[in-house]
C-alpha positions in Angstrom: 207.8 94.5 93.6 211.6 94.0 92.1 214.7 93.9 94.5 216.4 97.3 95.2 219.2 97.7 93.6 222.5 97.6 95.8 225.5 99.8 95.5 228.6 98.3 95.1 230.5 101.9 97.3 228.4 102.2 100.5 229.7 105.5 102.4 230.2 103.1 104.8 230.7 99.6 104.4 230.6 97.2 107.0 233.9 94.9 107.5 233.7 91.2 108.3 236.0 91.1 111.0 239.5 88.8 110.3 239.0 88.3 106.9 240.8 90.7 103.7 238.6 92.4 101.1 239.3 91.2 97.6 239.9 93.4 94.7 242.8 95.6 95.2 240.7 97.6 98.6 237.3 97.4 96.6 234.7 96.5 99.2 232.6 93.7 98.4 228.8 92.5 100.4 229.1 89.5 101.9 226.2 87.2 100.6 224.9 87.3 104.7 225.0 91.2 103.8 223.1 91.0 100.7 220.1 89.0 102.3 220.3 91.1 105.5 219.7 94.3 103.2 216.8 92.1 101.1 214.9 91.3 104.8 214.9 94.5 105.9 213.5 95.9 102.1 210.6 93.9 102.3 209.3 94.1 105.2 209.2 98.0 104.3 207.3 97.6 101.3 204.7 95.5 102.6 203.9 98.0 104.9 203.9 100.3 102.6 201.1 98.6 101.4 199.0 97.5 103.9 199.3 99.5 106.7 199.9 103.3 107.5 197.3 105.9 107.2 196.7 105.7 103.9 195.8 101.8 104.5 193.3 103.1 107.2 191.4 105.7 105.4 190.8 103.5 102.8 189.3 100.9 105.0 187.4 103.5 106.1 185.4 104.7 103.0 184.8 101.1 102.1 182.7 100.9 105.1 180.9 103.8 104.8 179.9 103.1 101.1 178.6 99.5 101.9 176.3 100.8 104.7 174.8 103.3 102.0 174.2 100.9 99.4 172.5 98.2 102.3 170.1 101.5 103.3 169.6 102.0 99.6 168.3 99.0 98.9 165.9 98.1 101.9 164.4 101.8 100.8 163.6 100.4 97.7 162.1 97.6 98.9 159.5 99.6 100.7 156.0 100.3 98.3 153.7 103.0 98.9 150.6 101.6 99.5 148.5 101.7 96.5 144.3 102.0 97.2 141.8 101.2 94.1 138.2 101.9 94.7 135.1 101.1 92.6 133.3 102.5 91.0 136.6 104.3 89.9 137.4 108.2 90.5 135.8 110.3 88.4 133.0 107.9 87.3 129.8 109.7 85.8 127.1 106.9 85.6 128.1 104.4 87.9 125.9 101.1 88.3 124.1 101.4 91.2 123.1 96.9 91.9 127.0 96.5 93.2 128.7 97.6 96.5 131.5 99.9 96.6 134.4 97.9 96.7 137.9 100.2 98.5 141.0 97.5 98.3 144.8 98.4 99.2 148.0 96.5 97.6 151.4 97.0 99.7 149.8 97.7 102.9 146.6 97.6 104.8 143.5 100.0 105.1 142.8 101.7 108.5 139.9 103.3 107.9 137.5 103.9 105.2 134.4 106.4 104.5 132.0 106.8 101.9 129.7 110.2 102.1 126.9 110.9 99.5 125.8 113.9 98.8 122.3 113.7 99.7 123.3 113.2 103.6 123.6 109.6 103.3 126.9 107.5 104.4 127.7 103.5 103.6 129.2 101.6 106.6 130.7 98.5 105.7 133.7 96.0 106.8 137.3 95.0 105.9 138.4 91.3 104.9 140.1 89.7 107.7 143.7 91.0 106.3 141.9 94.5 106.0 143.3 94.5 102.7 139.7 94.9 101.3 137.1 97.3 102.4 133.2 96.2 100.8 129.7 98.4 102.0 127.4 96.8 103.6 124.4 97.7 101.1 124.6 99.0 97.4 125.2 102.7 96.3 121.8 104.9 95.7 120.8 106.1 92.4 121.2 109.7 91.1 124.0 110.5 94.0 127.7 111.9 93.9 129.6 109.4 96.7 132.8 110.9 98.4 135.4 107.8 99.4 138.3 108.5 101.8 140.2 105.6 102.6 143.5 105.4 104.7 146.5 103.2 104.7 149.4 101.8 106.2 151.9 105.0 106.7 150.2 107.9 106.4 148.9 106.8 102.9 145.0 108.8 102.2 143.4 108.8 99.0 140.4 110.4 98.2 137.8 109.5 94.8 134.1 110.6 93.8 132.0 108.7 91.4 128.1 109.8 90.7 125.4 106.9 90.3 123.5 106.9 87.4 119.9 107.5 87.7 117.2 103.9 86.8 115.0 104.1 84.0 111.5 103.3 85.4 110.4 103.6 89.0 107.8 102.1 91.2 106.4 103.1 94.8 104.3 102.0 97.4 101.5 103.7 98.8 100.6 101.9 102.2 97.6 102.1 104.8 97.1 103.3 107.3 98.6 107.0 107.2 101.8 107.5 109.4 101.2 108.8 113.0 97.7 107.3 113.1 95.9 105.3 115.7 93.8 102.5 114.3 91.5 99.6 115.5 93.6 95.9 116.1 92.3 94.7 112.8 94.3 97.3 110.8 96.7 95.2 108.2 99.6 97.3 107.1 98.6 97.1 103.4 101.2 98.5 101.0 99.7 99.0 97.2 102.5 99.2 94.5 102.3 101.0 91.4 103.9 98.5 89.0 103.4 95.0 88.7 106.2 93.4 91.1 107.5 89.9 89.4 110.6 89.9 91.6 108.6 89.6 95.0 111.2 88.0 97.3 113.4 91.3 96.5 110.6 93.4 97.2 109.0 91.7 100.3 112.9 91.8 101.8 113.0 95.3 100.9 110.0 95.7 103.7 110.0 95.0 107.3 106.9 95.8 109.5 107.9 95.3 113.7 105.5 95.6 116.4 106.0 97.1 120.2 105.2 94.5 122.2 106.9 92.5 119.8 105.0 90.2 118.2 105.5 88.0 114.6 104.6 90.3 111.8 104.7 88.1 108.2 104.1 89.2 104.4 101.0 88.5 102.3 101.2 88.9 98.3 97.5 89.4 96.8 98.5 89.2 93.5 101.6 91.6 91.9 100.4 95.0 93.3 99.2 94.3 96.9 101.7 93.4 99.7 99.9 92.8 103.5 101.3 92.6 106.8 99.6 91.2 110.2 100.8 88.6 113.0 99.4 85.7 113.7 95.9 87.3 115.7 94.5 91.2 116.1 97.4 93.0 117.6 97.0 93.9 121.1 95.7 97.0 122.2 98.4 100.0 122.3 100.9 98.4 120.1 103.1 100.3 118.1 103.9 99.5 114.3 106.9 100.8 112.5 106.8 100.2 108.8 110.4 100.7 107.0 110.4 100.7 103.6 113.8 100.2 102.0 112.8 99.5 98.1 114.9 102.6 96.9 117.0 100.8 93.9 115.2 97.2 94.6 114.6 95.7 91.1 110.6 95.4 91.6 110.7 93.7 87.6 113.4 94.1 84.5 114.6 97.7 84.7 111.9 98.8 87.1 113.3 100.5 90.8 111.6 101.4 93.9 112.4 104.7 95.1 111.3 104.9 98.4 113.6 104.8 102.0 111.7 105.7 105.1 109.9 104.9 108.3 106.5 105.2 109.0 105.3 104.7 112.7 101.5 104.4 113.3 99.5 103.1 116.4 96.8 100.4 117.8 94.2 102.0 120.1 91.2 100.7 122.3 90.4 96.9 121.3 86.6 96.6 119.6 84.8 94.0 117.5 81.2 94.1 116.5 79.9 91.0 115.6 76.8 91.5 113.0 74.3 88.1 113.6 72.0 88.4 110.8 69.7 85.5 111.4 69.0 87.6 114.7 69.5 90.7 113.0 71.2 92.4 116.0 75.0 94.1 116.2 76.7 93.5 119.6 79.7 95.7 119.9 82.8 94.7 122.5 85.4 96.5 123.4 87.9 95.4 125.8 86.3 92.3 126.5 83.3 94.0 127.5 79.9 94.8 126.2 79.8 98.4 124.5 76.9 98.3 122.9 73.5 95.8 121.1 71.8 97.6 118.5 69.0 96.1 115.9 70.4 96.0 112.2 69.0 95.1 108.3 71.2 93.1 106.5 71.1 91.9 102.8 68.0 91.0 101.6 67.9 86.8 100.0 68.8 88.3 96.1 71.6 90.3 97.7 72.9 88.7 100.6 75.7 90.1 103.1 79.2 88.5 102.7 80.2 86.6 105.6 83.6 86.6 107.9 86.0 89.1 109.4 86.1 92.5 107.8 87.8 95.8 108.8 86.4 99.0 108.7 89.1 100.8 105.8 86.9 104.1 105.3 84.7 106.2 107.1 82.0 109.1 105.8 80.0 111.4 107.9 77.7 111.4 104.4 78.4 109.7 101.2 76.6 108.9 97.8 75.8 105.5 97.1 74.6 104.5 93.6 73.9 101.1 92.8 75.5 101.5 89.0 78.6 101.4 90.7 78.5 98.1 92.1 77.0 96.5 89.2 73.3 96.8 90.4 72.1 99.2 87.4 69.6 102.2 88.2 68.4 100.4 91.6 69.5 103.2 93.6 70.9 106.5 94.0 71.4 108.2 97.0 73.4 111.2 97.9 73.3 111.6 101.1 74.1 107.9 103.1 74.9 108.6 106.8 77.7 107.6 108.5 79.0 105.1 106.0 81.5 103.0 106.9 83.7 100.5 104.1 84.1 96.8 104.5 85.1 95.6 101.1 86.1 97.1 98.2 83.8 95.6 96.0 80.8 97.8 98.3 79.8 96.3 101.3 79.3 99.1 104.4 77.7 99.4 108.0 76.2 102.2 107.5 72.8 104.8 108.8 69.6 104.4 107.4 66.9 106.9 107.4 64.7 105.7 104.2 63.4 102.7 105.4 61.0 102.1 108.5 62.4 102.2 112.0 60.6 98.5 112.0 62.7 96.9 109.6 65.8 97.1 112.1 66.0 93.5 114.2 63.2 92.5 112.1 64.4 92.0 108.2 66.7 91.8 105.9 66.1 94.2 102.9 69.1 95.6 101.6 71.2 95.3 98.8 74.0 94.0 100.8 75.0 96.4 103.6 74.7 96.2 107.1 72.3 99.4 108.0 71.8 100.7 111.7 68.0 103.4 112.6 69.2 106.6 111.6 67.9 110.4 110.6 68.8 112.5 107.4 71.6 114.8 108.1 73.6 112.8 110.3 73.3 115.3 113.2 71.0 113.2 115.5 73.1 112.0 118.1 70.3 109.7 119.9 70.3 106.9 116.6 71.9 103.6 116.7 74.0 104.8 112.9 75.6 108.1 114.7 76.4 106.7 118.1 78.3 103.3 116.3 79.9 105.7 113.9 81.0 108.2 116.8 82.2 104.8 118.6 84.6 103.2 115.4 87.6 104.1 114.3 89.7 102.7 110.9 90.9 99.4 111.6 87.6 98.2 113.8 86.8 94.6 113.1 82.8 93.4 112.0 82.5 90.0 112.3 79.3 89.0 109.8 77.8 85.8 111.0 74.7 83.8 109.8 74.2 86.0 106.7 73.3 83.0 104.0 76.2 84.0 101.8 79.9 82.5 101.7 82.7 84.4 103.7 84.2 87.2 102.0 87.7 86.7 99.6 90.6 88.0 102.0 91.7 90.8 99.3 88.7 92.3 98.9 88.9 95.2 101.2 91.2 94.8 104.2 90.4 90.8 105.2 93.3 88.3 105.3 91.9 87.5 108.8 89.8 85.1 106.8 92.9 83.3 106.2 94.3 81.0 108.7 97.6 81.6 109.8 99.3 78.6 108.2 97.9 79.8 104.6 98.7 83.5 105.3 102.3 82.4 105.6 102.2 80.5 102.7 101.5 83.7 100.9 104.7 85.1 101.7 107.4 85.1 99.0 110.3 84.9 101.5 
């Protein structure tokens, strides 16, 4: 800012007392005059500039526009919380041998649900950041699954994928049937319809627990026959759940169970029989006690009876036997067998006799390899040792054969891993 420029004729000057002005009466500024008049000048044009109202309004704005810019920038630094889930939204043929994976970037998850539309849900759990959401079992085949997951403010997102459907399937068809009531010796026996190679995934798939509780293992005969039993007959009144959970378990390459349920079935009244052939007599127990003693036939020397534990796995009021179908040719044939009763599957029964003589019973051994008991044609004569063990035997009884000159029976043929101590039943297990 330059010096204001001074006049040389002030309306008014100011006199210097006692001393003449130069110049013929021209008034001249004394040099005190000149600075006095530069001190006062400045000190106006500085505040000019840096005070006033002006000054202050600026100030003001400057303020105002720095606070802005501060909010505008910690907005930006805030993210919206972004979710990913797999299998992705909108996914037609989802795999089906992963979980469903629901993670969050900029934020956490606070809740996350997973709905298929077959009824079923998939519960799961978050990472310890809860940055990463993972279900607890894999997605089912052949279903459209509904994810909702929430985040950190207010953030939901929503995605649907469908499973694909597997190739090949397998089943298993298990004994006994649900809501029975069977003997202690009754196995839980489930039979599957393809050859299993991957039996650990398979055996894990099924759990078979017992009221009282009790240790309930796993027994592979061969790739299509899975058996369950504790350690001795279960105890009398025990209930048996059976859960089958092989729906999408990889039995073999490309092969899936399909099956998820429970099955509940019961143990009744104790009772073994225990057949002594070299006395030729049946004594039946039940409850510790002493049902029943009745005179039986058993197999004759050419076609002895197998020895061991067996359990009773079907029962006929009447059935036809025919010896063609046990490998003994044109032997025999008839239609009408009372009160049969399986032991094996290879064709060994207790069962009523009414061809041979009444004499024969606690006396010989004739048969082709069954157990008989006196009986009458028909079935309907409720005085003979065959109908009144029949009428007193339920699926699941246990016949102990004892002393019958033959070698015990192979623990898959029929329903007998009791032949099999407990140590090598375990060893059976693939888990």
């Amino acid at each position: 800012m330059g010096v204001p420029e001074i006049s040389n004729r002030p309306e008014h000057p100011a006199r210097e007392p006692g001393r003449a002005q130069p110049g013929g009466g021209r008034r001249a500024w004394s040099r005190r005059g000149v600075l006095a008049a530069l001190g006062a000048a400045v000190p106006a044009v500085t505040l000019s500039g840096c005070g006033g109202p002006a000054g202050a309004a600026e100030g003001k704005d400057t303020s105002a526009t720095g606070s802005a810019a501060a909010r505008t920038t910690a907005k930006a630094q805030v993210r919206t919380p972004t979710v990913t889930v797999s299998p992705a939204d909108g996914t037609n043929r989802a795999g089906f041998a992963a979980p469903v994976v629901v993670s969050v970037a900029d934020g956490t998850l606070s809740s996350v649900e997973v709905f298929g539309n077959d009824g079923s849900t998939l519960a799961g759990s978050f990472d310890a950041g809860r940055t990463r959401w993972t279900s607890s079992r894999n997605p089912y085949s052949g279903t459209k699954y509904t994810v909702t997951a929430k985040a950190t403010g207010g953030t939901e997102h929503t995605s649907t994928f469908v499973t694909k459907s597997p190739g090949e399937t397998f089943a298993g068809y298990f004994t006994p049937e649900a809501n029975s009531t069977s003997g202690v010796g009754m196995p839980v026996s489930i039979n599957f319809t393809k050859a299993v190679t991957d039996r650990a995934a398979v055996e894990k798939a099924v759990t078979v627990t017992a009221e009282p509780a009790v240790e309930v293992v796993g027994h592979w005969f061969g790739n299509t026959r899975l058996d369950f039993r504790p350690a001795g007959y279960w105890a009398a009144g025990t209930k048996i759940t059976l859960s089958l959970r092989l729906k999408d378990v990889e039995g073999t390459d490309g092969v899936y169970g399909i099956q998820s349920k429970d099955v509940t079935f019961h143990i009744g009244r104790r009772q073994v029989s225990t057949v002594d052939l070299a006395k030729k007599t049946m004594t039946v127990e039940r409850g510790g006690s002493v049902l029943a003693r009745y005179p039986v036939s058993g197999g004759a020397p050419e076609h002895t009876t197998w020895s061991g534990i067996m359990v009773i796995s079907e029962r006929f009021k009447e059935t036809r036997m025919e010896s063609s179908t046990v490998g003994l040719g044109d032997e025999y044939d008839i239609a009408d067998v009372p009160h049969a009763q399986r032991l094996t599957t290879s064709g060994t029964f207790i069962h009523g006799n009414y061809w041979a003589a009444p004499s024969v019973f606690g006396s010989g051994n004739t048969s082709h390899g069954c157990v008989g008991l006196h009986d009458t044609k028909g079935a309907g004569d409720s005085s003979v040792a065959g109908y009144r063990f029949y009428e007193s035997s339920m699926l699941g009884d246990v016949v102990v054969v004892e002393d019958s000159g033959d070698r015990t029976v192979e623990p898959s043929n029929g329903l007998n891993g009791w032949n099999l101590s407990w140590a090598d039943w375990k060893a059976g297990s693939a888990l």
